[in-house]
N, C-alpha and C positions, 0 to 999 in steps of 0.2 A: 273291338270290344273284348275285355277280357272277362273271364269268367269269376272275379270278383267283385265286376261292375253292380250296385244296388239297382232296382228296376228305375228307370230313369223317369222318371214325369216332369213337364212343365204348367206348375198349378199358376192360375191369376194369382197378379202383382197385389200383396198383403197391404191393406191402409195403413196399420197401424206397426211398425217393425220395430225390432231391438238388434242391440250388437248382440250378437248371438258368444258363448265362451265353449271352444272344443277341446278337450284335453287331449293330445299328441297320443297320450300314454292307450288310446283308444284306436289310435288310426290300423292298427295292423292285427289279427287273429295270433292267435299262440304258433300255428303253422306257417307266419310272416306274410301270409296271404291279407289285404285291406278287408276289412270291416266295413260291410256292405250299410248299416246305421251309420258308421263317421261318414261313410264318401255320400248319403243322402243328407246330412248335417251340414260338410263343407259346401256339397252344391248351392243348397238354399242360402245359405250365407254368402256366398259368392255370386249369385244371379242376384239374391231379391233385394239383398242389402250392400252388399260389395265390400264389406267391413267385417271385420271379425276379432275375436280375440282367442288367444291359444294358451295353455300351460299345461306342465309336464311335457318340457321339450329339452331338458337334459341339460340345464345351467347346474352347475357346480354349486354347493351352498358358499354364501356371501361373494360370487363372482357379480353377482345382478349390481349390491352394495359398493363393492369395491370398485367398481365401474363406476359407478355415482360421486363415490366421492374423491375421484383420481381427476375425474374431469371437474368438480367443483374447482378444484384445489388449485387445475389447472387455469380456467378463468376467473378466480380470484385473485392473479396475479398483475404487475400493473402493466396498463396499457403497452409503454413500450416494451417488453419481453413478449408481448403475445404478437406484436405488432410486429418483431422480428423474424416470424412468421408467415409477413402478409401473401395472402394467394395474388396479390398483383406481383407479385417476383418470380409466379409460377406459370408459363405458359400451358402448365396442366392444368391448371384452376384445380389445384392443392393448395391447403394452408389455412391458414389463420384471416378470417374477416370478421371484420368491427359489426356495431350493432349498427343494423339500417343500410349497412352495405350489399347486401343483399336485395332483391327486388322482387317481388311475384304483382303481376297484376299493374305494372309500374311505379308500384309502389314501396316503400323499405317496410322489410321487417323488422319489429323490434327483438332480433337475436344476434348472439354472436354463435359466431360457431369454428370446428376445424372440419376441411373438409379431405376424405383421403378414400382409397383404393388401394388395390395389390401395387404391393413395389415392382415397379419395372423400369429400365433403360428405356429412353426416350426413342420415337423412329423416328430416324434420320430426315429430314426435310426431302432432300434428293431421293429417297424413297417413298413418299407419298403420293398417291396417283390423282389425277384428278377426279373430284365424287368422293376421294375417302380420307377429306379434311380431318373427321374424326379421329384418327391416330394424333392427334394431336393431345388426346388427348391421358395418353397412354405415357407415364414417367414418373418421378422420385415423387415422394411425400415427405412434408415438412414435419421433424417433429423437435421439440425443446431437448437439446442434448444435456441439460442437467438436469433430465426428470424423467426418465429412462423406462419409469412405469406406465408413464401415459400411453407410449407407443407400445409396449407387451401388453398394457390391461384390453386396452384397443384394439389390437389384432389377434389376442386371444379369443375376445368377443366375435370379430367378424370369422373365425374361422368356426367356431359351433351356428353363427346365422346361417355362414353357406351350406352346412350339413342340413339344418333348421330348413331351406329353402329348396334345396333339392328333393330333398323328401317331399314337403307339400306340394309340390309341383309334380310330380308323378302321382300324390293322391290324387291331386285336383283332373291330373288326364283324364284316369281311370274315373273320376265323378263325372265330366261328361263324354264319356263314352269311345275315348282312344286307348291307345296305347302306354302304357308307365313310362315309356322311352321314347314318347313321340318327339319332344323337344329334347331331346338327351343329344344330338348332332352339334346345335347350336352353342351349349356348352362346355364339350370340347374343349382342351387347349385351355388358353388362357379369357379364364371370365375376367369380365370388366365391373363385378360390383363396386358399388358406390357404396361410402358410410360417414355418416356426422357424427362429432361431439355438439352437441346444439346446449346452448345456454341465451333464456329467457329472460328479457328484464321489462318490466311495468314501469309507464311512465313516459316512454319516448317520444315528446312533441309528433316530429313529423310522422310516426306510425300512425299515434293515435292508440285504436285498440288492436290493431294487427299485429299479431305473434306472427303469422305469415299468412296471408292472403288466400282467397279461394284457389283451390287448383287439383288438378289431378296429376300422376306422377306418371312418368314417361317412362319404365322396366319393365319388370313381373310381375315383380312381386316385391313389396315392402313389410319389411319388418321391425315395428317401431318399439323402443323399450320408454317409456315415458316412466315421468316421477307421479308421486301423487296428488300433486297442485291442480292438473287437471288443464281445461281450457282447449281439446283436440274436437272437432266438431265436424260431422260429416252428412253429406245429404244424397241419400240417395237417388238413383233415378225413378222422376217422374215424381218425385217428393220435395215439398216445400219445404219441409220442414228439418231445421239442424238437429241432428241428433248428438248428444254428448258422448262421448267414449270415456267412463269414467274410471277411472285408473285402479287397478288390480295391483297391488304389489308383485315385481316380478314377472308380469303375463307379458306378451307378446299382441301386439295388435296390428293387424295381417290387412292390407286390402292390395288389390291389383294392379296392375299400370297398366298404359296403351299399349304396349305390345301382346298383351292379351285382347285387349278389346279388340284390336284389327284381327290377330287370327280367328276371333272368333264371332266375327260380324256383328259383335255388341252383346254376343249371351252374357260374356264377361265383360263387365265396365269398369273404368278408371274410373271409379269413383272421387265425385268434388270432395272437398275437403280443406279445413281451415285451420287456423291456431288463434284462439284468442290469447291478447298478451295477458301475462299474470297482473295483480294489483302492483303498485308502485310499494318498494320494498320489497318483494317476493321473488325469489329464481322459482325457475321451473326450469329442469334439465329433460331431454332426451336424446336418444340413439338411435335414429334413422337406420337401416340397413338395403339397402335394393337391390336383392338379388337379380343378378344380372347374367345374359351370355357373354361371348365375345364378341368385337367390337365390329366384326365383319360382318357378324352373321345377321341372315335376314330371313324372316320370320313369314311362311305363306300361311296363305288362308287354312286352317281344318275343314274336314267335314264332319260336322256334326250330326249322331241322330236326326232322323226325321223330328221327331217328338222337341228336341229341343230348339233344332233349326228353327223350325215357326215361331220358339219365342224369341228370337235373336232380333236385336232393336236397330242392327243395324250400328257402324262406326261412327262415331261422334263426328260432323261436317262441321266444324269451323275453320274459316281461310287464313285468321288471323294464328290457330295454333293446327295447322294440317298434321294428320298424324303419318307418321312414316313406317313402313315393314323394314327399314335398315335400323338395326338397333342402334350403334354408332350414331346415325347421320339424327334420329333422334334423340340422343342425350348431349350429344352436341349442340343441338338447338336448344337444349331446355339451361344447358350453364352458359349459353353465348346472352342468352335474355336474360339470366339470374343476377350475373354478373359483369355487367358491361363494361366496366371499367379494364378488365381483365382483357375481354375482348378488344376493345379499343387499343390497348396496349398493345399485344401480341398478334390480333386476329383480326386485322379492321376491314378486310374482305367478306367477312363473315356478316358485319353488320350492313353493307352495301347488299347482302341478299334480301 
C-alpha cells in the first residue's frame, strides 16, 4: 500500500446507483502523487457500479470528431470494398465484418464493424506450443489502401487509449490497496490490445433489438468512445435493473473485464452489459478500446486489504463462459465464439474444445 492510497472502506452495496463522471484532470496532486478523493471516487465506481465515465483525458480538440467522421465515411462505403476486407481472410480475426456477422449470446448483432490491434508479424505455426493456440492470434491488420486516414485516425486514437489505460490502471491499484506497478510485468513487451470501428444499424430482422447482446468483456479495462444516439446499457451486480450510460460528448466510458475479476476474487467485476440497436434509419458509431497485456501473460490472484477482501463476491462460475488467468487463452475464447465462421475456417480445433 502506498502512501497515496485514500482510507479504504467497503460500505453496503447502494440500491439506487448511477454512472458515476471522473475527470482524469483530478486523478494526480500538483507533486504527481494520486489524489486520495479520485482513488476513493474510482473505487466506488469500480466495486459498486463497474461502469464509469471519464473526461479530461488529453484528446486533442476535434480528434474525438475526426474519428467519427473517418469511420462514418468509412462504412458508408459499398458493401463490396469493405467486404474486401473480410476478417474471414484473416486467421487473426482482423478486418472488416458485415452486419449480424458477429455473435454474442448466439445471437447476430446488428453492427458492422473493423476489427484491429498492434501491427505485427504472424508466429509461425512450428513455433506455437501446445496451450498457447492464442498466438494465433497475433498478425497484420486490414486496412482500405485508398483511405490512408482511417488507419492513422485509428491508431492515432489507440495510442492515447493505451496512454489513457495505463494510467487508470495504476490509479485503480493504488485504489485497492497495491502497488502503482503491480501489473506493470504483464504489460511488458508487446501488449495485445484490441480496438473497433463499430457501426450501428436499426432494423435488422434477425437481431431484432440487439445492437450486441448481454455480456461482459474478457481484458482490463475497456475504454469505449460512443456517439450520442445512445442505446449502451449496463447492469450492475446484484442489480436488476439496466442502467443507461447516456452519452457525454467526447467522454470516455470505462468498465472492467475478467481479468480483473479473477485477480481480484470479484471486488472488481466484469460488468454485464448491452447495446440496444438504434431506431431503423439511425447510425450510431463507437470506439471500443481494451486495454490489454500481452498474450502470454497470466494474471495471479492479489491480495487484497482485509477491509476489502470481505467484500470480494467471489469470480463469476459459469461452465458455459469459465473465466481464465491466461490472458491470451481468454481472448481467444471470446473471438472463437464471436466469430465462428473465422474459426471454422482457420481454427476448427478450437471449436471441438
Amino acid at each position: 500500500m502506498t502512501s497515496d492510497t485514500a482510507t479504504l472502506t467497503a460500505p453496503a452495496d447502494t440500491a439506487e446507483l448511477e454512472i458515476p463522471v471522473l475527470s482524469l484532470a483530478r486523478m494526480r496532486r500538483e507533486d504527481g502523487s494520486f489524489n486520495p478523493e479520485f482513488l476513493d471516487e474510482l473505487r466506488h465506481a469500480a466495486h459498486h457500479v463497474g461502469f464509469f465515465q471519464i473526461v479530461d483525458y488529453g484528446a486533442a480538440e476535434g480528434q474525438v470528431d475526426e474519428l467519427f467522421q473517418v469511420s462514418a465515411d468509412f462504412f458508408a462505403r459499398p458493401e463490396q470494398e469493405k467486404l474486401a476486407l473480410h476478417n474471414q481472410n484473416s486467421p487473426h480475426y482482423r478486418g472488416y465484418s458485415s452486419v449480424g456477422a458477429e455473435r454474442t449470446q448466439g445471437r447476430p448483432d446488428s453492427r458492422e464493424q473493423i476489427d484491429f490491434s498492434p501491427e505485427r508479424a504472424p508466429v509461425p505455426a512450428e513455433q506455437i506450443q501446445p496451450g498457447e493456440d492464442y498466438w494465433v492470434l497475433q498478425g497484420p491488420n486490414q486496412w482500405p489502401a485508398d483511405m490512408p486516414q482511417l488507419e492513422r485516425t485509428a491508431m492515432e486514437w489507440t495510442a492515447l487509449m493505451d496512454r489513457v489505460g495505463e494510467d487508470l490502471l495504476k490509479a485503480l491499484s493504488v485504489a485497492i490497496g497495491l502497488d502503482e506497478d503491480h501489473f506493470a510485468e504483464a504489460f511488458t513487451g508487446n501488449r495485445a490490445w484490441m480496438a473497433k470501428l463499430a457501426h450501428y444499424v436499426g432494423g435488422v430482422k434477425e437481431a431484432g433489438t440487439q445492437g450486441v447482446g448481454l455480456h461482459a468483456d474478457y481484458g482490463f479495462i475497456t475504454l469505449l468512445l460512443q456517439d450520442q444516439v445512445g442505446g449502451l446499457e449496463v447492469r450492475p451486480y446484484g442489480q436488476d435493473k439496466w442502467l443507461p450510460v447516456e452519452p457525454i460528448h467526447g467522454a470516455l466510458v470505462v468498465n472492467l473485464g475478467e481479468m480483473l475479476e479473477v485477480a481480484t476474487n470479484g471486488y472488481l467485476m466484469a460488468t454485464i452489459h448491452r447495446v440496444i440497436a438504434p431506431d431503423q434509419g439511425v447510425d450510431r458509431y463507437a470506439v471500443p478500446f481494451f486495454y490489454s497485456p500481452r498474450l502470454d501473460a497470466v494474471i495471479e490472484p492479489v491480495e487484497l486489504p482485509a477491509e476489502l477482501a470481505a467484500a470480494a463476491r467471489g469470480a463469476s462460475d459459469d461452465p458455459e463462459n469459465p473465466m481464465l488467468s491466461s490472458f491470451g487463452a481468454n481472448m481467444l475464447k471470446g473471438f472463437a465464439r464471436a466469430h465462428p465462421k473465422v474459426t471454422e475456417k482457420f481454427h476448427p480445433q478450437l471449436l471441438a474444445r
